[in-house]
MINU-416591 format. One line per 4 residues: their letters; for each residue x, y, z of N, C-alpha, C. Coordinates in steps of 0.001 Angstrom, whole numbers, plus 500000, padded with zeros to 6 digits. Each point is the difference from the previous one (the first is absolute). Layout:
REM MINU-416591
A	X Y Z X Y Z X Y Z; ...
This chain:
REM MINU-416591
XXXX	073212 825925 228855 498576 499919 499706 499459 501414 499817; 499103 500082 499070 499600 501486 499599 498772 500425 500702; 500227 501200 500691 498550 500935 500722 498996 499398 499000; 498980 500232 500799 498482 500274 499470 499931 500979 498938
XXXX	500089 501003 500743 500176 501352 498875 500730 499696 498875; 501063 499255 499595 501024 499920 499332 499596 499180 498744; 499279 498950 500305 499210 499659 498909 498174 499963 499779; 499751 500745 500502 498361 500776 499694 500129 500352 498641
XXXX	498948 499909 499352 499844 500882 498483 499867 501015 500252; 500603 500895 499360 500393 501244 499641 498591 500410 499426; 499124 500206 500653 498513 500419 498870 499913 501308 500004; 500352 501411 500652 500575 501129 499705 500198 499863 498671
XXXX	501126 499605 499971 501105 500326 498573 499613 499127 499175; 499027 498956 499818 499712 498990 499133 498904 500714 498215; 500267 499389 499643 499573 499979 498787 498250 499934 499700; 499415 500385 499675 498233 499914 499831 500230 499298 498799
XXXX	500910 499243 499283 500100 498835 498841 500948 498893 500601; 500247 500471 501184 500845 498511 500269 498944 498894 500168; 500850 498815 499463 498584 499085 500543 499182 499291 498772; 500047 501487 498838 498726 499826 499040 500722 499626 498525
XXXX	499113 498793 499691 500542 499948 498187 500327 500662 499064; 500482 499905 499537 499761 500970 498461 498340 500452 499227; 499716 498337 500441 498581 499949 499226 499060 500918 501086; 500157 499311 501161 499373 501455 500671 500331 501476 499949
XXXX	500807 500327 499779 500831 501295 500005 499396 500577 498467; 500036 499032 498986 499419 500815 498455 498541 499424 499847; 499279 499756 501532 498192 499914 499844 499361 501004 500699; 501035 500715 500753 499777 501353 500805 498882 501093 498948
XXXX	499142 500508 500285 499801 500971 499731 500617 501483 500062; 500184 500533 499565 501167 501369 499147 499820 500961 501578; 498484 500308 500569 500144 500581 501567 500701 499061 501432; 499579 498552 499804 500912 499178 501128 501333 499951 499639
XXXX	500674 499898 498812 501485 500077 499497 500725 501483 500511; 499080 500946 499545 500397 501104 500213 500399 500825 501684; 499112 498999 500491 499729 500579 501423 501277 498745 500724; 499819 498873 499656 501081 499191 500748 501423 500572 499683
XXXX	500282 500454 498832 501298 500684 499489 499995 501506 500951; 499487 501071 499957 499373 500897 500792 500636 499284 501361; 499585 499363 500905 500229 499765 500921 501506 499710 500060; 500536 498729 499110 501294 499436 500416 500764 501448 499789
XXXX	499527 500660 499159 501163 501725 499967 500205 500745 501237; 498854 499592 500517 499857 501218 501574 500873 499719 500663; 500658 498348 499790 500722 499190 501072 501640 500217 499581; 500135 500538 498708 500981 499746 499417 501200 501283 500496
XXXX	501233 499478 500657 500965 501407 500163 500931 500604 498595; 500633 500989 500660 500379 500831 498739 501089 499120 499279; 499937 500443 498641 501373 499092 499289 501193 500704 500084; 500298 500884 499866 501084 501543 500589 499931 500030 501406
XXXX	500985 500239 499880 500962 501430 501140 499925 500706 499521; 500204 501264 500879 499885 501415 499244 501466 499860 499356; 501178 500100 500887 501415 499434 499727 499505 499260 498577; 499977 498673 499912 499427 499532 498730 499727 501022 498855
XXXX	499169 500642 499955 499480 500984 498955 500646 500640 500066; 501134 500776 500639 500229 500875 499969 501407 499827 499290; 500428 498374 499969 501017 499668 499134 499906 499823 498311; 498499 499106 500218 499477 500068 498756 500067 501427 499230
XXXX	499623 501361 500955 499660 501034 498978 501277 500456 499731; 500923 499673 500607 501540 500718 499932 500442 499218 498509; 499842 498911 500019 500701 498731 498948 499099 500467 498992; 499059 500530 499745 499149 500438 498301 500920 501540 499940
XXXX	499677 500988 501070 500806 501505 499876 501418 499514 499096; 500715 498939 500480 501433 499804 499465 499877 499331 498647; 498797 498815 500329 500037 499792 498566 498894 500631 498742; 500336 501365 500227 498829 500707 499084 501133 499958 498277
XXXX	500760 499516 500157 500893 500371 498536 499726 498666 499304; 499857 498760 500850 500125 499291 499180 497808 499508 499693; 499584 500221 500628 498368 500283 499771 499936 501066 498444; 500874 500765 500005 499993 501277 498963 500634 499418 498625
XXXX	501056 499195 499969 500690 499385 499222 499047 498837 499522; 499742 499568 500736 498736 498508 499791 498829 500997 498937; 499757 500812 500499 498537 501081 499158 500615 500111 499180; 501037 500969 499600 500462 500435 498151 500647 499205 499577
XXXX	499623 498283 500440 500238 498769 498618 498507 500395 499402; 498965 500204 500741 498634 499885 499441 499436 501402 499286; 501020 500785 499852 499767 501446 499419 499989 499685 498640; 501191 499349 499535 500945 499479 498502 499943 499063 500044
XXXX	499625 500102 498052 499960 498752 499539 501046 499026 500044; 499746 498533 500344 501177 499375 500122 501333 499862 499065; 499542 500100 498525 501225 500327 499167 501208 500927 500458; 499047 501338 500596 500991 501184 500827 500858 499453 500800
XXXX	499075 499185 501255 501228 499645 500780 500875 498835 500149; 499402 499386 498966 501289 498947 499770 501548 500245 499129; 499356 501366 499434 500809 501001 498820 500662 500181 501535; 499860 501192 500876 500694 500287 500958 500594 499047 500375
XXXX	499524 498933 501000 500746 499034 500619 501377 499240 499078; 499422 500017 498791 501253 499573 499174 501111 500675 499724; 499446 501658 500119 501589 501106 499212 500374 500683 501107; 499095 499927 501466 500637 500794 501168 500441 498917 501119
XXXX	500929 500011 500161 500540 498793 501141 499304 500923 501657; 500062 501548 499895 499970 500125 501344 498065 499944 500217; 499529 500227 498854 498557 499808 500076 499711 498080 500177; 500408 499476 499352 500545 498384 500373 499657 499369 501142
XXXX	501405 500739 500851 500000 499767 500912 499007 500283 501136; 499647 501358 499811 498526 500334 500875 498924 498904 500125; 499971 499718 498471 498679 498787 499690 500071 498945 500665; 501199 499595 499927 500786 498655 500781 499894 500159 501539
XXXX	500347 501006 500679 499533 500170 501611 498920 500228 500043; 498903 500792 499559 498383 499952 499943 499506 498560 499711; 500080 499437 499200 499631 498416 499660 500780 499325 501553; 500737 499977 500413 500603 499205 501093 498634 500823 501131
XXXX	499853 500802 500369 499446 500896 500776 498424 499519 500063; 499609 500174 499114 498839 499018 499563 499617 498980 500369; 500878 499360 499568 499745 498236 500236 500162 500030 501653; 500428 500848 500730 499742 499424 501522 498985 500109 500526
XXXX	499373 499229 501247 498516 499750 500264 499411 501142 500851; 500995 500982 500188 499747 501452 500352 498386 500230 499412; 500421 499812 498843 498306 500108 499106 498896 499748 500555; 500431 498425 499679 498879 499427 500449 499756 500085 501801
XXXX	501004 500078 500518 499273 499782 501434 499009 501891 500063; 500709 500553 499767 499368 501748 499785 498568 500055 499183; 499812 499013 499037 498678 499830 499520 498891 498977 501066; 500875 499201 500477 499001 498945 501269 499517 500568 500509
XXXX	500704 501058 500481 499597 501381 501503 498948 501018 499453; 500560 500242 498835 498682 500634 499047 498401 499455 499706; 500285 498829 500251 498810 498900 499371 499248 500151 501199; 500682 499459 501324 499500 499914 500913 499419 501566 501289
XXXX	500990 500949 499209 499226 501056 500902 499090 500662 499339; 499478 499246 498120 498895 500502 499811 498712 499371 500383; 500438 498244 500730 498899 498723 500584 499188 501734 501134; 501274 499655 500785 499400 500749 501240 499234 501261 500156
XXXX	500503 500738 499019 499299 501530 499339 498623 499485 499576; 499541 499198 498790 498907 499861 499717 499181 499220 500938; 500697 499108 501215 499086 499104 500711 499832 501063 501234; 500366 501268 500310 500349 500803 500813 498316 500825 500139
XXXX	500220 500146 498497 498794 501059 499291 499007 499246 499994; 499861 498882 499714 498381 499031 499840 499577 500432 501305; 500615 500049 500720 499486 500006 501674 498773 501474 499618; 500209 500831 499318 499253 501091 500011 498675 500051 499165
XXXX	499036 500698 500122 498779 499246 499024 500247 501202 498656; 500619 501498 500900 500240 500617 498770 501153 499839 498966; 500686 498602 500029 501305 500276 499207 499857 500076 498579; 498849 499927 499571 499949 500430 498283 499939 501434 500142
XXXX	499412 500798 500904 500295 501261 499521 500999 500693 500800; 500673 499469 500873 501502 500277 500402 501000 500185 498726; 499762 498513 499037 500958 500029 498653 499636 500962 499082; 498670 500139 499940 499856 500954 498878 500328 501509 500747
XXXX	500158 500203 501024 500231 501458 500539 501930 500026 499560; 500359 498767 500712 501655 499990 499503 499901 500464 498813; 499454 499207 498666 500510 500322 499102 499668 500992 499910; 498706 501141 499884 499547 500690 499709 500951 501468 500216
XXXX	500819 499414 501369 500987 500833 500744 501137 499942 498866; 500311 498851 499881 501454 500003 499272 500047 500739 498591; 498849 499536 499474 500052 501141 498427 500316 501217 500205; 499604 500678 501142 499961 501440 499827 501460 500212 500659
């Protein structure tokens, strides 16, 4: 038989949309949406390990050749490199392990993590009243 504690709702860790429709959820006004999302983030733990990232950044360092190989298909026109791929077997073959290299979900899971540590960056910054001119100071920084 299970403790008390053991099955209590979890309302800590619970959701500020659990519970709620869709139809309620898209009748929200853009500040209650914003602020219930806002909240469920505060609650939310990290998606990494440092370990984690720190594998991730090792696995791009190694695969910087085939990221580089993937770019100068898009340098030349495709006539060029199908000319290559056809009269150089060892250029060929490169294409052939880059295309295999590719297609693994390395990509895509490395773009998820991307997607999502830009959620947290921009829902990070709303918290601030100055974040329009936080961005324009970034950029303003980065040109120069």
């Amino acid at each position: 038989m299970a403790d008390a504690d053991s099955t209590a709702i979890d309302t800590e860790n619970r959701s500020n949309f659990d519970g709620l429709t869709d139809e309620q959820i898209n009748s929200m006004d853009n500040d209650e949406f914003a602020e219930k999302l806002y909240l469920d983030m505060e609650k939310r733990e990290a998606c990494l390990s440092m370990d984690e990232m720190d594998a991730i950044e090792k696995f791009w360092e190694v695969d910087r050749v085939c990221r580089r190989m993937s770019l100068i298909h898009l340098t030349k026109p495709f006539k060029e490199i199908s000319d290559m791929v056809k009269s150089n077997d060892e250029f060929a073959l490169a294409v052939t392990d880059t295309l295999d290299l590719l297609n693994t979900e390395s990509y895509e899971q490395f773009l998820s993590y991307l997607q999502q540590a830009l959620t947290v960056m921009m829902l990070a910054l709303a918290g601030r009243e100055d974040m329009n001119q936080l961005r324009d100071k970034a950029r303003a920084e980065r040109v120069n």
